[in-house]
The first five atom37 places (N, CA, C, CB, O) and aatype in JSON, in Angstrom:
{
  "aatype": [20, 20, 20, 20, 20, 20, 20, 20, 20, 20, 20, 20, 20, 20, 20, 20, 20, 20, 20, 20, 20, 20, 20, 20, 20, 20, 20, 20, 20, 20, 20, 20, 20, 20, 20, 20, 20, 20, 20, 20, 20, 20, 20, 20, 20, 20, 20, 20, 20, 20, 20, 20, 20, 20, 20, 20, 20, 20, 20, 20, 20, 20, 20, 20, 20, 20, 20, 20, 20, 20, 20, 20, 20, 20, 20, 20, 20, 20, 20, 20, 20, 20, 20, 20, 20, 20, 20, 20, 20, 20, 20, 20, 20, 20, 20, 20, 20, 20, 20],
  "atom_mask": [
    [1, 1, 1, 1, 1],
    [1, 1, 1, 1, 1],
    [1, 1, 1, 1, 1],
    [1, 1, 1, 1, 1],
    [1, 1, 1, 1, 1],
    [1, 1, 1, 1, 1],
    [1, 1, 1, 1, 1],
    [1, 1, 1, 1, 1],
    [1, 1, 1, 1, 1],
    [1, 1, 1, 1, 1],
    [1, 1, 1, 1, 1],
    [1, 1, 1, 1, 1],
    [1, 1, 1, 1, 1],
    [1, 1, 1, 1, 1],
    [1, 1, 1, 1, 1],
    [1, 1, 1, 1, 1],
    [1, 1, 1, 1, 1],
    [1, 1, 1, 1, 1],
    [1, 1, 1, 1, 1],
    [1, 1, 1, 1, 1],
    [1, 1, 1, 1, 1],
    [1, 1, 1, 1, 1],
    [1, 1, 1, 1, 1],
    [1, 1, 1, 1, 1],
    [1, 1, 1, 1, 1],
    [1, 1, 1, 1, 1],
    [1, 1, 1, 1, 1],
    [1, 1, 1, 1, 1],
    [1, 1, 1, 1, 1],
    [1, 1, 1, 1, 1],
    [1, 1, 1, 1, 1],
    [1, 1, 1, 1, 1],
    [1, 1, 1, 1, 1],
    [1, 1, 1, 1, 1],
    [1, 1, 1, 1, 1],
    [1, 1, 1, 1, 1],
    [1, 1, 1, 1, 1],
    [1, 1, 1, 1, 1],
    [1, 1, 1, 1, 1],
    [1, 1, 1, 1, 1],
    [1, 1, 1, 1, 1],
    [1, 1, 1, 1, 1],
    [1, 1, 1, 1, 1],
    [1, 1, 1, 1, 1],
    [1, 1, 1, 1, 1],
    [1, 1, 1, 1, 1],
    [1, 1, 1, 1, 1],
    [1, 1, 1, 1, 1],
    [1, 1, 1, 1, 1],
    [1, 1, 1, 1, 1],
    [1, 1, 1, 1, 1],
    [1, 1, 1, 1, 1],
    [1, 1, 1, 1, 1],
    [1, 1, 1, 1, 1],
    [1, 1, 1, 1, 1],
    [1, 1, 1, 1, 1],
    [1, 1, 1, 1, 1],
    [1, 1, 1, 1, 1],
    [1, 1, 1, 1, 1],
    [1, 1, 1, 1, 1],
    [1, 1, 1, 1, 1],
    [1, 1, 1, 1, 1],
    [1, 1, 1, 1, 1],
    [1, 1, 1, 1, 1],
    [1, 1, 1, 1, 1],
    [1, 1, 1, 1, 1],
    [1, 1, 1, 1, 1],
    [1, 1, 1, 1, 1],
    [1, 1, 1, 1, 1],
    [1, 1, 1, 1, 1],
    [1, 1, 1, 1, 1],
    [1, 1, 1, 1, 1],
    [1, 1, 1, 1, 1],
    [1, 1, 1, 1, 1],
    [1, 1, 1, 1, 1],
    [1, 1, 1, 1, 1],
    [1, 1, 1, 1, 1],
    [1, 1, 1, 1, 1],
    [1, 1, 1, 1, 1],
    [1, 1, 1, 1, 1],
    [1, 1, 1, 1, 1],
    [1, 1, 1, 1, 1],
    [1, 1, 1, 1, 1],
    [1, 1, 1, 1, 1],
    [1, 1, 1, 1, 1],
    [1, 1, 1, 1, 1],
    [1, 1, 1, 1, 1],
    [1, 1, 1, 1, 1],
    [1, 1, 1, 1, 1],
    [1, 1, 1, 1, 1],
    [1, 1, 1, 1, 1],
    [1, 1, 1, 1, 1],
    [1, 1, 1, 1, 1],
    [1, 1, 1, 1, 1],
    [1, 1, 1, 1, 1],
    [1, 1, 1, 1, 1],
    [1, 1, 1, 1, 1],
    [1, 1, 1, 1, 1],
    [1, 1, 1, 1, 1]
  ],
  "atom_positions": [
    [[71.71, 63.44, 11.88], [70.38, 63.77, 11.42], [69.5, 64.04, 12.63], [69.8, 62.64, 10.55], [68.79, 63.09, 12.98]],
    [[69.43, 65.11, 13.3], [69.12, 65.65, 13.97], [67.4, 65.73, 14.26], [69.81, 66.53, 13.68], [66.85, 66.83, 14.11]],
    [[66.72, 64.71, 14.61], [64.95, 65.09, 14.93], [64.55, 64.37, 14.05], [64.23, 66.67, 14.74], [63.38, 63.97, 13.97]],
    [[65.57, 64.07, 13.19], [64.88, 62.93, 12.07], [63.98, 61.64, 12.3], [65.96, 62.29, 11.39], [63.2, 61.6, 13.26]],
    [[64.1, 60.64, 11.44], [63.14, 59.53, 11.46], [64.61, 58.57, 12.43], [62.43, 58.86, 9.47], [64.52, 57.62, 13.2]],
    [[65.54, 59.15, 12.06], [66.62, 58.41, 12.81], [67.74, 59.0, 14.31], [67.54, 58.12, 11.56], [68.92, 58.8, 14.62]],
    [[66.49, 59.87, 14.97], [66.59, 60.63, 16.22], [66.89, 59.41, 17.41], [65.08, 61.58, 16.49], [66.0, 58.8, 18.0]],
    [[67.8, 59.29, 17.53], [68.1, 58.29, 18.93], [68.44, 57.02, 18.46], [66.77, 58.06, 20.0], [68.13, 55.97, 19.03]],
    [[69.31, 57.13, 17.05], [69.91, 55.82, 16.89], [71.08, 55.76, 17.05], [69.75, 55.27, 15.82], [71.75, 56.79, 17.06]],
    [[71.48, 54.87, 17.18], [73.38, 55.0, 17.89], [73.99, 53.88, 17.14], [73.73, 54.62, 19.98], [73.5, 52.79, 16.83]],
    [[75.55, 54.56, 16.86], [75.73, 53.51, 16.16], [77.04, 52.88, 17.19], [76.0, 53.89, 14.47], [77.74, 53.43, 18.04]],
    [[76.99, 51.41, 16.65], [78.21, 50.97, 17.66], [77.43, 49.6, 17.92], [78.58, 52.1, 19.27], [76.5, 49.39, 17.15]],
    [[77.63, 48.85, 18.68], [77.44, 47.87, 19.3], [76.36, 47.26, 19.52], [77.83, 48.02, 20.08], [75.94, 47.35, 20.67]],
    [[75.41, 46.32, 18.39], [74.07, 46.06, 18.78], [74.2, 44.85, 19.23], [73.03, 46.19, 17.79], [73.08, 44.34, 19.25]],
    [[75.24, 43.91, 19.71], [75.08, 42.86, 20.05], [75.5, 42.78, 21.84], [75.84, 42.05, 19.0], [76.62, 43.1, 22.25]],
    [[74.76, 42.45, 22.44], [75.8, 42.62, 23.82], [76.74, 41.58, 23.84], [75.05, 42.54, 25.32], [76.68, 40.5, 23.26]],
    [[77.79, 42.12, 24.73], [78.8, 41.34, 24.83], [78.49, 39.54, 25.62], [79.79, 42.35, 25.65], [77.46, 39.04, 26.06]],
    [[79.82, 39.02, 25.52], [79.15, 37.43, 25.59], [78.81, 37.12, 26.56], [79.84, 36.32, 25.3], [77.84, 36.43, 26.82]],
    [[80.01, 37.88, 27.68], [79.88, 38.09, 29.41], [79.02, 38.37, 29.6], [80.53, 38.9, 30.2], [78.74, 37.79, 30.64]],
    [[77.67, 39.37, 29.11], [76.75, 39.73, 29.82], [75.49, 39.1, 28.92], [76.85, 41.27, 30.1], [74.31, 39.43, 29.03]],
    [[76.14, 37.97, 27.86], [74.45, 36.99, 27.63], [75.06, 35.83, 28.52], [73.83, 36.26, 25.54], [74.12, 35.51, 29.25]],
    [[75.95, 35.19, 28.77], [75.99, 34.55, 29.87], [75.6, 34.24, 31.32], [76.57, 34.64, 29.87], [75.45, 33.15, 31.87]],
    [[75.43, 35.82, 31.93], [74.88, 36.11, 32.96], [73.93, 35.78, 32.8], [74.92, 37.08, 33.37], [73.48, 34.72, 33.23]],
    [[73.32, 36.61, 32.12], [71.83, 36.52, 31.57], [70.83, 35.35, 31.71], [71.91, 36.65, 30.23], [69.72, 35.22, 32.23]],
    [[71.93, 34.33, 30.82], [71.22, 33.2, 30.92], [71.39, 32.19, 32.57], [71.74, 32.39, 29.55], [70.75, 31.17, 32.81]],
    [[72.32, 32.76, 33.41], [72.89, 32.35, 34.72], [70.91, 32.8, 35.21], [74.74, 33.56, 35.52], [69.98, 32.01, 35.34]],
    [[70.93, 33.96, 35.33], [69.35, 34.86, 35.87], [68.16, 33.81, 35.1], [69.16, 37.01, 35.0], [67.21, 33.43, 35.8]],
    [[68.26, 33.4, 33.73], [67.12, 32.82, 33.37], [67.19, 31.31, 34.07], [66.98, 32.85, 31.76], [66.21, 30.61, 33.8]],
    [[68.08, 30.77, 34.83], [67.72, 29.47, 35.43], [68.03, 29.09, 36.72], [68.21, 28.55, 34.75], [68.57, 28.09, 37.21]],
    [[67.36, 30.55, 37.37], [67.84, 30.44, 38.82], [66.04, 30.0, 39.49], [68.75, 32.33, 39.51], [66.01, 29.39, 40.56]],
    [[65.04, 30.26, 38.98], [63.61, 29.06, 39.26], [64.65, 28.01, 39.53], [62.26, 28.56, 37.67], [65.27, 27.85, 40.58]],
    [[64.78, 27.01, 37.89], [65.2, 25.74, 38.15], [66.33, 25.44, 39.12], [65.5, 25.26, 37.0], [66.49, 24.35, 39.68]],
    [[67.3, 26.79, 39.3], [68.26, 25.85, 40.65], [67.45, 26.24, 41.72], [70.14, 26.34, 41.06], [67.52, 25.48, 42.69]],
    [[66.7, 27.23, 41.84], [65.99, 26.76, 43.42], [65.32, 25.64, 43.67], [64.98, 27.63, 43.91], [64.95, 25.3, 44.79]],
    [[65.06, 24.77, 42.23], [64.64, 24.1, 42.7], [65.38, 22.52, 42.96], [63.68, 24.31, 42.16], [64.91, 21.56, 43.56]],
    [[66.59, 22.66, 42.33], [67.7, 21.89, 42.84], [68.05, 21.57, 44.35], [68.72, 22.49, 42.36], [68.28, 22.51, 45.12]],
    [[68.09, 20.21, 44.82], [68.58, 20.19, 46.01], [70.29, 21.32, 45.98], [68.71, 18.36, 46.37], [70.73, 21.97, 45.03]],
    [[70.9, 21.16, 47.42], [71.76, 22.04, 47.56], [73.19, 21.65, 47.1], [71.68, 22.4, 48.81], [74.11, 22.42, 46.79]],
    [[73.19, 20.39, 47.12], [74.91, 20.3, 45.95], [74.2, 20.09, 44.99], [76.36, 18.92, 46.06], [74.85, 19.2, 44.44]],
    [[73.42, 20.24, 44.43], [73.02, 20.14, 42.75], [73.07, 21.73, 41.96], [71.17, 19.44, 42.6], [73.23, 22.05, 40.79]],
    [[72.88, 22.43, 43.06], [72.79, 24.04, 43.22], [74.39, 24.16, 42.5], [72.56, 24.78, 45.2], [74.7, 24.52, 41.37]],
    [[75.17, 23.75, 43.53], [76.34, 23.89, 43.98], [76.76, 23.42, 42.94], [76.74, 23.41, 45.16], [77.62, 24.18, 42.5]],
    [[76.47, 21.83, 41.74], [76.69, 21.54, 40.18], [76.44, 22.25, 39.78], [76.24, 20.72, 39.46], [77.53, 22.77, 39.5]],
    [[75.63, 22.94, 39.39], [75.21, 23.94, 38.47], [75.96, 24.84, 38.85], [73.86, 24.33, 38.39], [76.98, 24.77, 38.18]],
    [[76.01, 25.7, 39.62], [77.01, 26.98, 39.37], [78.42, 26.66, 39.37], [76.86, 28.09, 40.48], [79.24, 27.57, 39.28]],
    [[78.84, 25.24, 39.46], [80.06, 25.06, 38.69], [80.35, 24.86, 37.16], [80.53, 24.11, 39.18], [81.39, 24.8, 36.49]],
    [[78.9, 24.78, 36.87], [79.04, 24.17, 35.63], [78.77, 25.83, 34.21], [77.55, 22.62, 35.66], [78.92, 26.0, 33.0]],
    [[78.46, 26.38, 35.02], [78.54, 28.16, 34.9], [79.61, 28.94, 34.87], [77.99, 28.82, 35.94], [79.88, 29.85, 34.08]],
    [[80.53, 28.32, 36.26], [81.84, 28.74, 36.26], [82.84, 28.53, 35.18], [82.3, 28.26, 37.25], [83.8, 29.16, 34.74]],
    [[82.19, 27.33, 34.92], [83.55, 26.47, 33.52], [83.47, 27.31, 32.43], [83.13, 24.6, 32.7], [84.41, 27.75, 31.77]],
    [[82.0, 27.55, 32.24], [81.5, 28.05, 31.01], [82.27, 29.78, 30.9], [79.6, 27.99, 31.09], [82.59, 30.32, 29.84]],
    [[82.36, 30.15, 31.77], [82.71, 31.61, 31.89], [84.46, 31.47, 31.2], [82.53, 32.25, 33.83], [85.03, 32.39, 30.62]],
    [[84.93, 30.36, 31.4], [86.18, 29.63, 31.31], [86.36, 30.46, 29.69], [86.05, 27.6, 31.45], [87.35, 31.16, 29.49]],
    [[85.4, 30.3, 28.74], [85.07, 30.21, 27.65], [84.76, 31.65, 26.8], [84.11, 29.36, 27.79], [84.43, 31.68, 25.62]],
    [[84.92, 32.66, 27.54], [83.93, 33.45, 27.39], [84.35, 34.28, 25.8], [83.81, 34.41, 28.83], [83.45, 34.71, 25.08]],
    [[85.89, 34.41, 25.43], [86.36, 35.19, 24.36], [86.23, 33.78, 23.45], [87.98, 36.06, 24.57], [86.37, 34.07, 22.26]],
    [[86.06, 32.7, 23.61], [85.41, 31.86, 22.71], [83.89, 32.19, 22.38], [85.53, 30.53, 23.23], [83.35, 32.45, 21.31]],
    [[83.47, 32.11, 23.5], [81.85, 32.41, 22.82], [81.75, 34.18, 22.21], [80.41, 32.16, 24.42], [80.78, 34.54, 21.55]],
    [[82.64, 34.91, 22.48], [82.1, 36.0, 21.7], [82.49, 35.95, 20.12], [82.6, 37.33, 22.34], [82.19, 36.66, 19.17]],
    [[83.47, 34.54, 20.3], [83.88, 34.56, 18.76], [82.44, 34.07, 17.85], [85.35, 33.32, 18.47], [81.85, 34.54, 16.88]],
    [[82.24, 32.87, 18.76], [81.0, 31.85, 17.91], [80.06, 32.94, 17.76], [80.17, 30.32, 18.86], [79.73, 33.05, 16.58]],
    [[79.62, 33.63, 18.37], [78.62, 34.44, 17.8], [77.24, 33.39, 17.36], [79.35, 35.27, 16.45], [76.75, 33.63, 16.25]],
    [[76.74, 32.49, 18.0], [76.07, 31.38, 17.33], [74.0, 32.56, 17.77], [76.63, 29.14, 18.52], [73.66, 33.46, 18.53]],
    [[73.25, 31.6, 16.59], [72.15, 32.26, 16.8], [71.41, 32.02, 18.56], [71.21, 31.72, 15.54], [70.68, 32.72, 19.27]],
    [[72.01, 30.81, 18.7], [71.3, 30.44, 20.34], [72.38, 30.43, 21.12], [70.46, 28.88, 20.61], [73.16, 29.51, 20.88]],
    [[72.78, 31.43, 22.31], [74.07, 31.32, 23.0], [74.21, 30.21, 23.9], [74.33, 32.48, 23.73], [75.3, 29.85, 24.32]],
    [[73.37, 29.8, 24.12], [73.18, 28.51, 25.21], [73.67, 27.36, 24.77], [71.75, 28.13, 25.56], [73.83, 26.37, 25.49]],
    [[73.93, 27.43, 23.59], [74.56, 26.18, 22.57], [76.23, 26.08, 22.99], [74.39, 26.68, 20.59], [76.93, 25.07, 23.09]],
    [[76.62, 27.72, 23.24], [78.59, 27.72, 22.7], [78.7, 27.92, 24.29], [79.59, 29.47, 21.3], [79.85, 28.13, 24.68]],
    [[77.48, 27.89, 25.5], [77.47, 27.45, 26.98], [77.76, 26.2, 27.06], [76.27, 27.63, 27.69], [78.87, 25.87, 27.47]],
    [[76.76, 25.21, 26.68], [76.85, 23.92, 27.11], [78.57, 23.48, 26.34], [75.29, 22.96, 26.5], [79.58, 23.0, 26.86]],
    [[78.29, 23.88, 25.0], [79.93, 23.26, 24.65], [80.98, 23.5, 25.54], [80.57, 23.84, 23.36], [81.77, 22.71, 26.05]],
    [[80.86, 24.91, 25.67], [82.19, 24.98, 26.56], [82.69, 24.3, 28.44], [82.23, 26.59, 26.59], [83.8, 24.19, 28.97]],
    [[81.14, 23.94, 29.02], [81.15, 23.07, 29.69], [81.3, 21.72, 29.05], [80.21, 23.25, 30.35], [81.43, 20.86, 29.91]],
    [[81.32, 21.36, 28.13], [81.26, 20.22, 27.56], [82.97, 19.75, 27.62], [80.49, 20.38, 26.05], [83.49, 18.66, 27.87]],
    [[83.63, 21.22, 27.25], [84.95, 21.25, 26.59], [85.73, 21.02, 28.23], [85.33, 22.95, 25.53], [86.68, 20.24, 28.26]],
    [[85.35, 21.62, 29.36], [85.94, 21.82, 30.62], [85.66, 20.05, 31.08], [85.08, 23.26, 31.66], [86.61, 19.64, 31.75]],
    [[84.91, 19.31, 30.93], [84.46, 18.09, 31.58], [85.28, 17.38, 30.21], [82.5, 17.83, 31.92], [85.54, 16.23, 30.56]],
    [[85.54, 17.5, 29.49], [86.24, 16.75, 28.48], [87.85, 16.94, 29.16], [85.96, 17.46, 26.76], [88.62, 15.99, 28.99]],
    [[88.22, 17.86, 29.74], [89.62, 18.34, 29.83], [89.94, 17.22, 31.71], [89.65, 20.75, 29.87], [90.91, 16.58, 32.12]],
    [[88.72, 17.49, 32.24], [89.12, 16.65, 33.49], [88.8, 15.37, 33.0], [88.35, 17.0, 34.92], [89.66, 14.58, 33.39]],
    [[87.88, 14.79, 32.3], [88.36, 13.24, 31.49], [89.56, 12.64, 31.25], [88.03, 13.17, 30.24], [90.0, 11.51, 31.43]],
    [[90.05, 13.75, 30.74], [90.63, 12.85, 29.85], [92.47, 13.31, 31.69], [90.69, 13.66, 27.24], [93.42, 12.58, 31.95]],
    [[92.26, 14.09, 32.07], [92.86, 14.39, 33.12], [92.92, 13.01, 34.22], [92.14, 15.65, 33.61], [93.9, 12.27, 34.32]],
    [[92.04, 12.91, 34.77], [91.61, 11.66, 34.86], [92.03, 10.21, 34.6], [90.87, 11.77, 34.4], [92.44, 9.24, 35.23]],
    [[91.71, 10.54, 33.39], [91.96, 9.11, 32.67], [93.64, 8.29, 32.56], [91.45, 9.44, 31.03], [94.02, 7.12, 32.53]],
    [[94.55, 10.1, 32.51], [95.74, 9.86, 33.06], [96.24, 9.37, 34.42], [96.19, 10.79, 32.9], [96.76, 8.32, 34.78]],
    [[95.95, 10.33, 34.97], [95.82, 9.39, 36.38], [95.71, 7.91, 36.68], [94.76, 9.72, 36.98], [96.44, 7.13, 37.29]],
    [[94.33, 7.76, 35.93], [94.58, 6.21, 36.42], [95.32, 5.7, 35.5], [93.35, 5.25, 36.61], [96.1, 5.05, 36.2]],
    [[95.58, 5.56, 34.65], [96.3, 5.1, 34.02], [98.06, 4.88, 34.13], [95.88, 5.66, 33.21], [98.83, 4.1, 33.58]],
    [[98.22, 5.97, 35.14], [99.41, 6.22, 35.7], [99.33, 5.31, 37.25], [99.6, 7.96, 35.79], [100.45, 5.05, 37.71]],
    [[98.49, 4.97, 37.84], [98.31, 4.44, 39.01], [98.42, 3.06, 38.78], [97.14, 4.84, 39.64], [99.15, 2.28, 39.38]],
    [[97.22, 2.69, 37.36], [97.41, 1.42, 36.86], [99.08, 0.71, 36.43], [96.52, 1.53, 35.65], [99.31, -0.46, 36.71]],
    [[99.91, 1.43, 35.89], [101.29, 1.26, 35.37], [102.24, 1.1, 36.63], [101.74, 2.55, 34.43], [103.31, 0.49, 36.67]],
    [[101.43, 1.97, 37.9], [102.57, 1.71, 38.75], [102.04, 0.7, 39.85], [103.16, 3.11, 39.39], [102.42, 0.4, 40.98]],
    [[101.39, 0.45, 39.34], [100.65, -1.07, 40.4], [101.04, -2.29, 39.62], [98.56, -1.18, 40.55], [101.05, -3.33, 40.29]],
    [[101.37, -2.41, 38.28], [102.19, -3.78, 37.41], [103.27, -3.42, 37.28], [101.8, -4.27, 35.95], [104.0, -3.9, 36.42]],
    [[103.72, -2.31, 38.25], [105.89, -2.33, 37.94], [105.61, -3.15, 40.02], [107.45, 0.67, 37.67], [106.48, -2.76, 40.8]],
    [[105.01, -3.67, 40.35], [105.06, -3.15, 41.77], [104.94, -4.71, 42.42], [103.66, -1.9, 42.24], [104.94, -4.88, 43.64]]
  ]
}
């Protein structure tokens, strides 16, 4: 429809992809890490990194606030070295009462 009321509509893709609301939200909280001392800096953009971990998950959730299926999926990466962890000692503990 050519000049119409619907001149410059496109069809295809109105949602951006998850990779680039992720970023996005990386750009909306770079104030607050400047104002982070410098390994807190250095937390936070690990805690960004994890999240990226995630990313064909969050394009699934599709959730109304993306910052939500962010924090989970950091949530999900710090759950995975827990419980990682938790083996460990637990394995250190077992071999310190055979010992």
């Amino acid at each position: 429809m050519a000049g119409g009321r619907f001149a410059g509509f496109m069809m295809g893709r109105t949602v951006l992809p998850f990779s680039q609301v992720l970023e996005q939200e990386v750009q909306e909280w770079r104030k607050f890490r400047r104002g982070l001392r410098k390994e807190d800096q250095q937390s936070l953009d690990r805690l960004f990194e994890k999240a990226r971990l995630h990313v064909q998950a969050g394009a699934y959730a599709s959730r109304p606030w993306p910052f939500e299926t962010i924090l989970i999926s950091m949530l999900i990466e710090h759950e995975k070295a827990l419980v990682e962890l938790r083996g460990k000692l637990r394995s250190m503990e077992e071999k310190e009462q055979k010992e």
